[in-house]
C-alpha positions as CSV (number, residue, x, y, z in Angstrom):
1,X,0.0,0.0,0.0
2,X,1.6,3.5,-0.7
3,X,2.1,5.3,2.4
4,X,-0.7,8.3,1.9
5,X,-3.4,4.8,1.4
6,X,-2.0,3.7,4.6
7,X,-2.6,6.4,6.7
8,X,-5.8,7.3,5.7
9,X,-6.8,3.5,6.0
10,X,-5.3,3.7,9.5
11,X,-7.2,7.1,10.5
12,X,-10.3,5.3,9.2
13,X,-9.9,1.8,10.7
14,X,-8.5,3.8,14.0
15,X,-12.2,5.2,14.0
16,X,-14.2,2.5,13.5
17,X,-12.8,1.4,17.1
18,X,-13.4,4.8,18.2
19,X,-16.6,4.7,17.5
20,X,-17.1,1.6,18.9
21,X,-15.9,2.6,22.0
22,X,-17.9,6.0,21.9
23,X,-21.2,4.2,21.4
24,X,-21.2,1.6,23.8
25,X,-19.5,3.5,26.9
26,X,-22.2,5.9,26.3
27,X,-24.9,3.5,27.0
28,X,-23.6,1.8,30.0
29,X,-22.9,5.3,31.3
30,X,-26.6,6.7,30.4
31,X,-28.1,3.8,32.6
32,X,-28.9,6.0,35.5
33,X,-31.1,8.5,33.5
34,X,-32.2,6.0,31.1
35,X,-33.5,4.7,34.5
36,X,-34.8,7.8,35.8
37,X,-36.6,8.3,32.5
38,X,-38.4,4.7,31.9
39,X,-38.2,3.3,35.4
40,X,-36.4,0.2,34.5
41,X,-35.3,-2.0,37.5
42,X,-32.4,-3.3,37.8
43,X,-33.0,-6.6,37.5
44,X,-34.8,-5.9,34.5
45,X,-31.2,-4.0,33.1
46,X,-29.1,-7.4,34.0
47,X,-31.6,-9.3,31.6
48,X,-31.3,-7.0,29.1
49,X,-27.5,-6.6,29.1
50,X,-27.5,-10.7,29.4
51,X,-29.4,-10.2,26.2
52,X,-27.6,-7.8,24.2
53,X,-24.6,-10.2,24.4
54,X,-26.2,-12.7,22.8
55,X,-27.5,-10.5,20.6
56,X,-24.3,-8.9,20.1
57,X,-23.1,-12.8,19.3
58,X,-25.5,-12.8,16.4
59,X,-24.5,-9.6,15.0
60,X,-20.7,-10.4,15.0
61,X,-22.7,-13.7,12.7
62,X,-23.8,-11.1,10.7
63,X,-21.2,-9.5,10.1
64,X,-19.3,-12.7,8.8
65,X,-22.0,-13.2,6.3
66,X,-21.9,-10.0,5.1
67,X,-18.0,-10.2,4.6
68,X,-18.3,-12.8,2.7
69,X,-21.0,-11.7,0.6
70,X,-19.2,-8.4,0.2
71,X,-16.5,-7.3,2.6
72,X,-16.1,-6.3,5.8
73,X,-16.6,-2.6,5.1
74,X,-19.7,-3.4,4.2
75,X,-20.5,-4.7,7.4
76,X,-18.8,-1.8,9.6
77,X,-20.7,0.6,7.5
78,X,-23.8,-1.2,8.3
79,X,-23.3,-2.1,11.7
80,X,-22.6,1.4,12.6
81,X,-25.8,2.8,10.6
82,X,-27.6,0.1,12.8
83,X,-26.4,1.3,16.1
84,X,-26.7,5.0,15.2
85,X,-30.4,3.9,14.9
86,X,-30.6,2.0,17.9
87,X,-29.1,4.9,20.1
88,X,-32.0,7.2,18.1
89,X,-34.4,4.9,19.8
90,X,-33.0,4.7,23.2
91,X,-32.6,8.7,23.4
92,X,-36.2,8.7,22.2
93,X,-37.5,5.7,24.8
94,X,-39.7,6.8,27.9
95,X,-40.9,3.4,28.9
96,X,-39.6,-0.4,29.3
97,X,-40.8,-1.8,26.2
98,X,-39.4,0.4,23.3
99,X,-36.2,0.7,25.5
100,X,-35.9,-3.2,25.1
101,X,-36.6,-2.6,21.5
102,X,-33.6,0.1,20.6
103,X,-30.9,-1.9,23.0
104,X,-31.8,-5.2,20.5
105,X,-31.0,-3.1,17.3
106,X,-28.1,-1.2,19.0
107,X,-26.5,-4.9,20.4
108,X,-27.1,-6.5,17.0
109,X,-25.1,-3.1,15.0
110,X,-22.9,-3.1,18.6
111,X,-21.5,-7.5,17.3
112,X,-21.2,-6.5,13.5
113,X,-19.3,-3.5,14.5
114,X,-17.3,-6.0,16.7
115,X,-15.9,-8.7,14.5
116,X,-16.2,-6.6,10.9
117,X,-13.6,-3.6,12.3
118,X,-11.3,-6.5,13.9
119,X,-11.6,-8.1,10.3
120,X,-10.1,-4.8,9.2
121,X,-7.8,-4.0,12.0
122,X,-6.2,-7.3,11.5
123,X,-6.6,-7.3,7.4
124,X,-4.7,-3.8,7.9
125,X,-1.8,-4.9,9.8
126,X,-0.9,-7.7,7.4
127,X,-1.3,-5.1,4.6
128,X,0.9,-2.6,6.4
129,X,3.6,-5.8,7.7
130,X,3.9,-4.4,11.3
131,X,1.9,-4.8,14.4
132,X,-0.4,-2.0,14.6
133,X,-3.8,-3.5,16.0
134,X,-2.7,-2.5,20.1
135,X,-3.1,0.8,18.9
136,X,-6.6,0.4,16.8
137,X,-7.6,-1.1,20.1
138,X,-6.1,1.6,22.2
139,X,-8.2,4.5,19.9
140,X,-11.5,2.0,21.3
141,X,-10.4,2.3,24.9
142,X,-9.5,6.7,24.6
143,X,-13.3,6.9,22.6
144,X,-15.0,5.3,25.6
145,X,-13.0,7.6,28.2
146,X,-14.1,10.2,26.5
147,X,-17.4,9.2,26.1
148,X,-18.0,7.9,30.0
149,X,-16.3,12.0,30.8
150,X,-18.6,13.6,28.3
151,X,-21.4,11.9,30.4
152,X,-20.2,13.4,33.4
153,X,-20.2,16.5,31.9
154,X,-23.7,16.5,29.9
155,X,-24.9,15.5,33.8
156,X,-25.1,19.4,34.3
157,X,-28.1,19.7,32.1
158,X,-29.6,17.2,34.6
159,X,-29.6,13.4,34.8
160,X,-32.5,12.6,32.7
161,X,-31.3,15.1,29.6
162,X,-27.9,14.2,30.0
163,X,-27.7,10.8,29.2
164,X,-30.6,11.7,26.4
165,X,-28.0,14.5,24.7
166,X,-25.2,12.1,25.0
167,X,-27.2,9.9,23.1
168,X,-28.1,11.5,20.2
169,X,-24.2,12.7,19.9
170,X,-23.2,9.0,19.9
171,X,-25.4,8.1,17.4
172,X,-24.1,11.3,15.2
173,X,-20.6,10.1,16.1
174,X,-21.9,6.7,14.0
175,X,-23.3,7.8,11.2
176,X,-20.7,10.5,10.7
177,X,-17.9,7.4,11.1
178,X,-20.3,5.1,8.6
179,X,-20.3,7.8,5.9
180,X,-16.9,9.8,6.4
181,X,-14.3,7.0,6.6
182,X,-16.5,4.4,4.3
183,X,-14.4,5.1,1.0
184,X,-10.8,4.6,3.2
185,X,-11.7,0.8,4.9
186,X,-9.6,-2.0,3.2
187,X,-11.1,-3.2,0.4
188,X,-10.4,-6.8,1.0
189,X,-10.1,-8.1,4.4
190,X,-9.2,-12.3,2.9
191,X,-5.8,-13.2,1.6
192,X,-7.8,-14.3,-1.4
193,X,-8.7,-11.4,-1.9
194,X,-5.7,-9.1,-0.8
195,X,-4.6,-9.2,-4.6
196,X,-1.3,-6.8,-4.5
197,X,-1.7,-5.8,-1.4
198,X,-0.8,-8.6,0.3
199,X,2.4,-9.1,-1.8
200,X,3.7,-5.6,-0.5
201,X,2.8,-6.7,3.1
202,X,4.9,-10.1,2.2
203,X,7.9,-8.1,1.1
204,X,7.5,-5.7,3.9
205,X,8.2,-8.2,6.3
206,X,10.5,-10.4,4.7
207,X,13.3,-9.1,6.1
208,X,12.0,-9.9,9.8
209,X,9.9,-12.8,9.2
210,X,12.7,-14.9,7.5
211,X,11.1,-17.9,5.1
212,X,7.8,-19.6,6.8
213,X,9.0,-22.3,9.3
214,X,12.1,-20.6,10.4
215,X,12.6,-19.8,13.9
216,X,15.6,-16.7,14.4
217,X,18.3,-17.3,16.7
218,X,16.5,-15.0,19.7
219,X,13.6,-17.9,19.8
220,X,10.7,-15.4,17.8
221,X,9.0,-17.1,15.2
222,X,8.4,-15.9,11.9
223,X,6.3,-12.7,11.9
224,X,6.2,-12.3,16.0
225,X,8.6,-9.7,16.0
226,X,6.9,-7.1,13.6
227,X,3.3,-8.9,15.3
228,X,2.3,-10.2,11.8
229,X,3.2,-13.3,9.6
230,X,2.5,-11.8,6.3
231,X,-0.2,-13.8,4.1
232,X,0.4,-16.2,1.5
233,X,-0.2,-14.8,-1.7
234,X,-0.6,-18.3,-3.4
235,X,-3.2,-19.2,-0.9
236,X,-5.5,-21.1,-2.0
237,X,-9.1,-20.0,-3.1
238,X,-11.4,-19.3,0.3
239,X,-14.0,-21.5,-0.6
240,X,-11.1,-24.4,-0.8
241,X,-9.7,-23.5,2.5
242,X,-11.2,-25.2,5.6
243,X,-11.7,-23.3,8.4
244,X,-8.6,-24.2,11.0
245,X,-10.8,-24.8,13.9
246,X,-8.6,-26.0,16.6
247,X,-6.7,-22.9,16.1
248,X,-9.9,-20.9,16.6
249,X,-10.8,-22.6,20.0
250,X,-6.7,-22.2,21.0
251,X,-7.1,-18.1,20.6
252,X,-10.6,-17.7,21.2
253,X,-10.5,-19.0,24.5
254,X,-7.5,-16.7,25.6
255,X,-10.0,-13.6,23.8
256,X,-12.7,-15.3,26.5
257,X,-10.6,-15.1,29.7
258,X,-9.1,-11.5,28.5
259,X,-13.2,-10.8,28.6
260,X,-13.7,-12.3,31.9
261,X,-11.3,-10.4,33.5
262,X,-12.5,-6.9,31.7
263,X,-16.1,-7.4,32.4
264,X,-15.6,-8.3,36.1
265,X,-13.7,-5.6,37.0
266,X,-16.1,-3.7,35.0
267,X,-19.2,-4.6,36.2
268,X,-17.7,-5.1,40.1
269,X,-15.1,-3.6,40.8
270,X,-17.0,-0.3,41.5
271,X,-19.6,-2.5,44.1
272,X,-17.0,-4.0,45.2
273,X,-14.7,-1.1,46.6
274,X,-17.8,1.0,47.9
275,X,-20.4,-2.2,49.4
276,X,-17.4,-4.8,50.8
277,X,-14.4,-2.6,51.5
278,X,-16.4,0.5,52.3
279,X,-14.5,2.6,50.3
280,X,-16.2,6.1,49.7
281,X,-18.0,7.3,47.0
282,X,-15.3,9.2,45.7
283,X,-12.3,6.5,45.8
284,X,-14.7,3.7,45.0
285,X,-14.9,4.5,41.2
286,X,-10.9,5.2,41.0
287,X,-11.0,1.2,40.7
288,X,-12.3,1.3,37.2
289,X,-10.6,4.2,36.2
290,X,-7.3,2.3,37.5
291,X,-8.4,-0.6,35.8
292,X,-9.1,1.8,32.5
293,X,-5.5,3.7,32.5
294,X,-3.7,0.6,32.7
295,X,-5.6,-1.0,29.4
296,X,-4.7,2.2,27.7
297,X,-0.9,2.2,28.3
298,X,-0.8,-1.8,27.8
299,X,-2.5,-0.8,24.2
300,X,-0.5,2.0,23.3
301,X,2.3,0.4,24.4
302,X,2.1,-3.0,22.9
303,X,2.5,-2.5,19.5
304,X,6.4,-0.7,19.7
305,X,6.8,-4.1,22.5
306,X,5.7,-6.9,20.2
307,X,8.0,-5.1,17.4
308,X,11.2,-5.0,19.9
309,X,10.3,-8.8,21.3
310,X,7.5,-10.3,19.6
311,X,4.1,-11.6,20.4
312,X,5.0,-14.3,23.5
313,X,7.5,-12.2,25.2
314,X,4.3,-9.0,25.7
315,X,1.7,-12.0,26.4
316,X,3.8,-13.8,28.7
317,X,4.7,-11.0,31.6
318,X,1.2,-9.4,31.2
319,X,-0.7,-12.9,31.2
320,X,1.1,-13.4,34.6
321,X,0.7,-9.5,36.1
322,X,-2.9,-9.7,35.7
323,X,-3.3,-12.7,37.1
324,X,-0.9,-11.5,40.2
325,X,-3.5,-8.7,40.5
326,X,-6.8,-10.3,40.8
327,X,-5.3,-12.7,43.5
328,X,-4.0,-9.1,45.3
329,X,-8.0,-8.0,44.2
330,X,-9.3,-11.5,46.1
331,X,-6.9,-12.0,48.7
332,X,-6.5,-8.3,50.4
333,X,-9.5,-6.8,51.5
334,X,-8.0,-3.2,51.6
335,X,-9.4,-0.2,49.0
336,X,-5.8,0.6,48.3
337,X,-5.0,-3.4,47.4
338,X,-8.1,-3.3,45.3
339,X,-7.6,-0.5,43.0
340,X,-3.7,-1.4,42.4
341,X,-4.5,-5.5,41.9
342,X,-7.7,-3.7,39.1
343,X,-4.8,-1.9,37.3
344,X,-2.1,-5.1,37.2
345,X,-5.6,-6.6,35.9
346,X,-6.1,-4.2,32.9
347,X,-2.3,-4.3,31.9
348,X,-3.1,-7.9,31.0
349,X,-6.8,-7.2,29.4
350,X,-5.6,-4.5,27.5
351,X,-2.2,-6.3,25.9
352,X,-4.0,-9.9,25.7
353,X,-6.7,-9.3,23.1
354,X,-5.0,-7.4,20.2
355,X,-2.1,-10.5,20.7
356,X,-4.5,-13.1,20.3
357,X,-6.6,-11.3,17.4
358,X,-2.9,-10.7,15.9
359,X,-2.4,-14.4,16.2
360,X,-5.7,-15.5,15.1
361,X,-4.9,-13.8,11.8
362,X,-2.3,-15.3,10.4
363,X,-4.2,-19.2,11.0
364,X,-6.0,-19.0,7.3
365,X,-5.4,-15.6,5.6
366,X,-8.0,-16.7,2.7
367,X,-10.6,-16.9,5.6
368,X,-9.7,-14.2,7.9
369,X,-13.2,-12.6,7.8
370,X,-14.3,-15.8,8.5
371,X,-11.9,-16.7,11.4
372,X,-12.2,-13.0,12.7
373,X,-15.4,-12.8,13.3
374,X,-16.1,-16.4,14.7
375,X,-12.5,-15.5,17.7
376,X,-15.0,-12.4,17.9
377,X,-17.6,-14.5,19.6
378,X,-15.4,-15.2,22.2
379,X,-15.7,-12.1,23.7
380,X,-19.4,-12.5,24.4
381,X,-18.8,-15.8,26.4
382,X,-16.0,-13.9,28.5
383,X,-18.7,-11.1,29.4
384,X,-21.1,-13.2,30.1
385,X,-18.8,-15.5,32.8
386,X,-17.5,-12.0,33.9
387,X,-20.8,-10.5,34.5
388,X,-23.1,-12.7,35.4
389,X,-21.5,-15.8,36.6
390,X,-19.7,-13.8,38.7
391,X,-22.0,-12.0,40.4
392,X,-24.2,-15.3,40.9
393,X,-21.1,-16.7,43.0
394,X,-20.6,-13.4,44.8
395,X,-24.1,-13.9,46.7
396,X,-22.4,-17.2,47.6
397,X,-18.8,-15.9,48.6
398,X,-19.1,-12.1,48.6
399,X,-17.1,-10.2,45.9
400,X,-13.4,-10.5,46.9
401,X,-13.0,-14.2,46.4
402,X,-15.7,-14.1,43.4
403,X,-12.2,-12.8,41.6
404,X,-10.6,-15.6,42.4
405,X,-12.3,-16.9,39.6
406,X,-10.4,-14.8,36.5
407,X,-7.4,-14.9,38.3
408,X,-7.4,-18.7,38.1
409,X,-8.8,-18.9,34.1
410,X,-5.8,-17.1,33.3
411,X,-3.5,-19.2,34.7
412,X,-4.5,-22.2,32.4
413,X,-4.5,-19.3,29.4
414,X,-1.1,-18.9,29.7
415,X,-0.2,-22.2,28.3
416,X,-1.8,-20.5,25.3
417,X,0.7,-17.8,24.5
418,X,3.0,-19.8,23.3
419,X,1.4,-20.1,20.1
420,X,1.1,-16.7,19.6
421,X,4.5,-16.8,18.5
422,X,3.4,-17.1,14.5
423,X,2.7,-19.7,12.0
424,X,5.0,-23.1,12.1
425,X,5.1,-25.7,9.2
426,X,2.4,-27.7,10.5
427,X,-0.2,-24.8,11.1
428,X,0.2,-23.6,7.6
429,X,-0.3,-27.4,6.0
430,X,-3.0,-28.0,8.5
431,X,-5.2,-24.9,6.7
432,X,-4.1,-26.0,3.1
C-alpha cells in the first residue's frame, strides 16, 4: 500500500474502534437516567445486558456473512448505521418496552461493528507488515473515556437530559464514522482477496519474518517480531480453504478469559470497593478508572513491545501481572489493594486481546473474515462469565473471592501464549 493509502486506512480503521468505543460506553454510562426516565429495575437491566450479548453474538454472525458476501466494510458501514439507529431509539425511549426494542438493534449493530472492524484491523496490519492492531484497540479504549467524561459533563443539564443529549451525539458520532471514513476501509479483508496488497505486506516483512517455518536465533518465530506473519499470496481459493478450527478454540478462548477479566472488574469492581471494602463514594470508582488507565498504556504500548520482542515475550509478563493482581484483588481486602491489583488486571486485558486477534490472523489468511469474526464470539462468552457468573457466586462468597475466579482462568490461558508466536510448518499445512 503506498504510504498516503496507509494512513488514511489507519485514521479510518483507528475510528471504526473509536466509534465503537464511543457508542457503547455511552450506553452503559446513560443507565442512570435512562433509569430515571423509563423506570427500569435493575434486575430488568441485568436481563437485558445478558441479552444484548447474545444479541451482540449474532451480530458479530452477521457481520461474517456480510464479509463474505461483500467485505467487511460493508458490514462496519452497516453495523454502525444500525447502532446509530438503535441509540435514536433509546434517546427517544420513555418506557420499558421500546427501551428493550432500541438496546436489540443497538446490540445487533454493537456485534457487527465487533468482529467486521477486527476483520479490518487485522486485514490492515498484514497489509501494512507491522503490528499496529494494540493501537486500533487503544483508539477504542480513549473513545470510551471520552465518552463515559462527556457523560459526566452532559450531567449538568440534569440526569435525565444528559444521558438523552449524550445519546443522540453518539449516534451522530456513527453515522458521521459510517459515511466519512466508508471510502478509506480495506477493500479486501481475505488473503484471497488481498490481490497486490498482500504481496507488498509479504515483502515488507521479509526481512524480519525470514522464510515460513524458520525460527531466528532470539527464539521469535516468523512474523512475532513485527506482530504479523505476512499472508500467503498463493493461498489457495477461500471457498477451498477449511476453516482451521482448533486454532480458533486455542485463541478464542484466551480472547474469553481476557473478557472475563475486563467485564468483572467492570461490572464489580465499582460494588466491590464502595459495598465490601467501604470505600467512599469518591475513591470507590478510582477502581475502574485504575483498571481503565492501565488498558490504555498496555494498548498503546504493545504494539512498539511486540516489534522490539515479539508476540510471546508481551503475552507472557502481562498474562502473569494480571493474574498477580486479581489474587491481590481477592486475597487483600484493603481499598488501596483493590484499585492497584484492578490496574495489574487491565495491563493484562488491554495487551491480551489485540495479541491473540494478531495471532488469530495469520491461521487462514484466505478466511480471515471468517476466522475473525467467529475469535469475535469469544468475547461474548467472556462477558457473560464475567458478568453474570460472577456475580451469581458473589451472593455465595461475597465479591473478593468471586475474583478468584479470573485470576485462576488465566492461569491455564497462559499455556496459550505460546502459540502466539506465529505460524509453524504444520499450522500452515493444517489450513491447506
Amino acid at each position: 500500500m503506498q504510504h498516503a493509502a496507509v494512513t488514511r486506512a489507519r485514521v479510518a480503521v483507528g475510528a471504526t474502534y473509536a466509534a465503537q468505543g464511543f457508542g457503547y460506553a455511552t450506553v452503559v454510562t446513560a443507565l442512570p437516567g435512562l433509569k430515571a426516565r423509563t423506570g427500569i429495575e435493575d434486575d430488568t437491566i441485568a436481563l437485558v445486558l445478558l441479552m444484548g450479548a447474545l444479541l451482540a453474538a449474532a451480530g458479530s454472525v452477521t457481520a461474517e456473512r456480510l464479509a463474505r458476501r461483500w467485505s467487511s466494510r460493508t458490514a462496519v458501514v452497516v453495523g454502525l448505521l444500525a447502532q446509530a439507529v438503535g441509540l435514536g431509539f433509546v434517546a427517544a425511549a420513555t418506557s420499558v418496552p421500546p427501551l428493550v426494542g432500541a438496546f436489540v438493534v443497538f446490540a445487533l449493530g454493537l456485534g457487527m461493528v465487533d468482529a467486521s472492524c477486527n476483520m479490518q484491523g487485522v486485514a490492515l496490519q498484514h497489509r501494512v507488515g507491522r503490528s499496529i492492531l494494540s493501537t486500533l484497540f487503544a483508539c477504542l479504549t480513549v473513545a470510551a473515556i471520552v465518552a463515559a467524561l462527556s457523560q459526566s459533563g452532559l450531567s449538568g443539564l440534569g440526569t435525565t437530559t444528559g444521558a438523552v443529549t449524550a445519546l443522540v451525539v453518539a449516534a451522530v458520532v456513527a453515522v458521521a464514522v459510517a459515511l466519512l471514513v466508508r471510502p478509506w476501509l480495506v477493500h479486501g479483508t481475505s488473503g484471497a482477496d488481498a490481490g497486490p496488497d498482500a504481496a507488498t505486506a509479504h515483502a515488507a516483512t521479509a526481512h524480519d519474518a525470514g522464510h515460513e517455518g524458520v525460527v531466528h536465533h532470539d527464539g521469535i518465530a516468523p512474523g512475532a517480531r513485527s506482530g504479523v506473519a505476512a499472508p500467503d499470496v498463493e493461498d489457495a481459493p477461500r471457498a477451498k480453504v477449511p476453516l482451521p478450527r482448533a486454532g480458533i478454540w486455542l485463541f478464542g478462548a484466551l480472547v474469553a478469559v481476557a473478557f472475563v477479566v475486563d467485564s468483572a472488574v467492570s461490572s464489580w469492581s465499582t460494588v466491590y470497593l464502595y459495598d465490601e471494602l467501604g470505600a467512599s463514594g469518591t475513591i470507590a470508582p478510582l477502581g475502574y478508572a485504575a483498571y481503565q488507565g492501565a488498558v490504555l498504556v498496555a494498548r498503546l504500548a504493545g504494539d512498539p513491545l511486540v516489534r522490539r520482542y515479539g508476540r510471546v515475550r508481551v503475552a507472557a509478563p502481562t498474562g502473569a501481572v494480571a493474574a498477580l493482581g486479581l489474587f491481590v484483588v481477592a486475597l487483600v481486602p484493603s481499598p488501596v489493594a483493590a484499585v492497584a491489583g484492578f490496574a495489574l488486571a487491565g495491563i493484562g486485558a488491554g495487551a491480551l486481546v489485540p495479541l491473540a486477534f494478531s495471532a488469530a490472523g495469520e491461521l487462514a489468511p484466505a478466511r480471515l473474515d471468517d476466522v475473525v469474526a467467529r475469535i469475535n464470539l469469544f468475547n461474548y462468552a467472556g462477558a457473560i462469565v464475567g458478568a453474570v457468573v460472577i456475580g451469581l457466586l458473589s451472593q455465595v462468597t461475597g465479591l473478593g473471592p468471586a475474583f478468584l475466579v479470573p485470576a485462576l482462568l488465566l492461569v491455564p490461558a497462559m499455556a496459550i501464549v505460546p502459540r502466539l508466536g506465529g505460524r509453524t510448518p504444520a499450522a500452515a499445512s493444517s489450513t491447506s
